[in-house]
N, C-alpha and C positions, 0 to 999 in steps of 0.2 A: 853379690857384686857391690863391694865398696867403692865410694866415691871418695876423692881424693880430700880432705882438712881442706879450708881456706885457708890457711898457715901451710899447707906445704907447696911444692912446686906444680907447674902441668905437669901434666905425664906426658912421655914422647907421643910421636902420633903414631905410632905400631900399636904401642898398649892400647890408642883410642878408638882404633879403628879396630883392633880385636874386641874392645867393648861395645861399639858400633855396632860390631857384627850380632853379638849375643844378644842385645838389644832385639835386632831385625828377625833374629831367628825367635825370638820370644813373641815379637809381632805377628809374624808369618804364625804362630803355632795360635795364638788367638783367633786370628783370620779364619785358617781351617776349622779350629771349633766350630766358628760363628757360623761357617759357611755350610758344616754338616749337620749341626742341631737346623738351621734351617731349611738342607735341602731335604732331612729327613720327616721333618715335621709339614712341608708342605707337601711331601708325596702321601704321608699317610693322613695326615688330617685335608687338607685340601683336593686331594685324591688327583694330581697333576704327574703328569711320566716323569722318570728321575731327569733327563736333563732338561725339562720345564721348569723341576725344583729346583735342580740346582743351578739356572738360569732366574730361576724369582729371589731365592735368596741369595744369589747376588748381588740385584737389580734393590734387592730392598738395602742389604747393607752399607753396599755404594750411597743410599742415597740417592738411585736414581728413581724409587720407587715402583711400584708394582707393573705386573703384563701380563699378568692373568689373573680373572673375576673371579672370586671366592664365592663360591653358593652358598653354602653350607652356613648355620651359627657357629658351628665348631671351629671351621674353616675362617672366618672373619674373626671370630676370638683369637686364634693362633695369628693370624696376621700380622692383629692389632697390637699384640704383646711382644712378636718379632718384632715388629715396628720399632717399637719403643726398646727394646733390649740391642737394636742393631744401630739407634742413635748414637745410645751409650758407649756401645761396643766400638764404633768407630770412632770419637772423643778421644775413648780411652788410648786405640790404640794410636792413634795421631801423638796424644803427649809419648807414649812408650819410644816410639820413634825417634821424637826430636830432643826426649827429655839430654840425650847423652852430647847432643850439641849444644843444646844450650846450655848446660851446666859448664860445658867446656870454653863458651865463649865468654860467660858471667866470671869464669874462674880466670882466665885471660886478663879480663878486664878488672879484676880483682887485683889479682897479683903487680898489675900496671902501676893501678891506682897506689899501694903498697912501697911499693918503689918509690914513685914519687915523694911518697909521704917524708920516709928514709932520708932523703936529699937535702930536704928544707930546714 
């Protein structure tokens, strides 16, 4: 997925919002990874029913953090590393999301600025 030159023009907003899309559907497929290493890992290491797991790693990815007690060592080690891989994870895919907006409003205001330049 190439982005447009600063020398060239926007792209209409069809092409943007087809890129938009790809984007969202590249989000969404992170998501589901995040959301199945986690629900799988807290059923077998944490030893919780699947829609518990897949109710905690939600709860953890979100950022709303935990709702059910870890006993286990194993169980608090997997947490802890979810924890921390689900911070990331959601970071990451927050920039994924907006990256194609705001490359498109920077290029907007690029090409403005450009213009103006032209003039004077």
């Amino acid at each position: 997925m190439k982005l447009e030159h600063r020398t060239q023009k926007v792209v209409p907003i069809t092409h943007f919002l087809i890129r938009l899309g790809r984007y969202g559907v590249f989000a969404l497929l992170l998501i589901g990874i995040s959301v199945i290493i986690g629900t799988l890992g807290y059923h077998q290491v944490g030893k919780l029913h699947w829609i518990d797991s897949f109710h905690m790693a939600c709860m953890i990815l979100t950022g709303m953090g935990p709702v059910a007690e870890m006993t286990s060592d194993e169980a608090k080690l997997f947490s802890s590393f979810y924890a921390l891989y689900s911070g990331v994870a959601f970071l990451s895919i927050t920039a994924v999301i907006f990256a194609p907006i705001i490359h498109r409003l920077l290029h907007i205001l690029h090409v403005q600025d450009d213009n103006e330049e032209k003039r004077s």
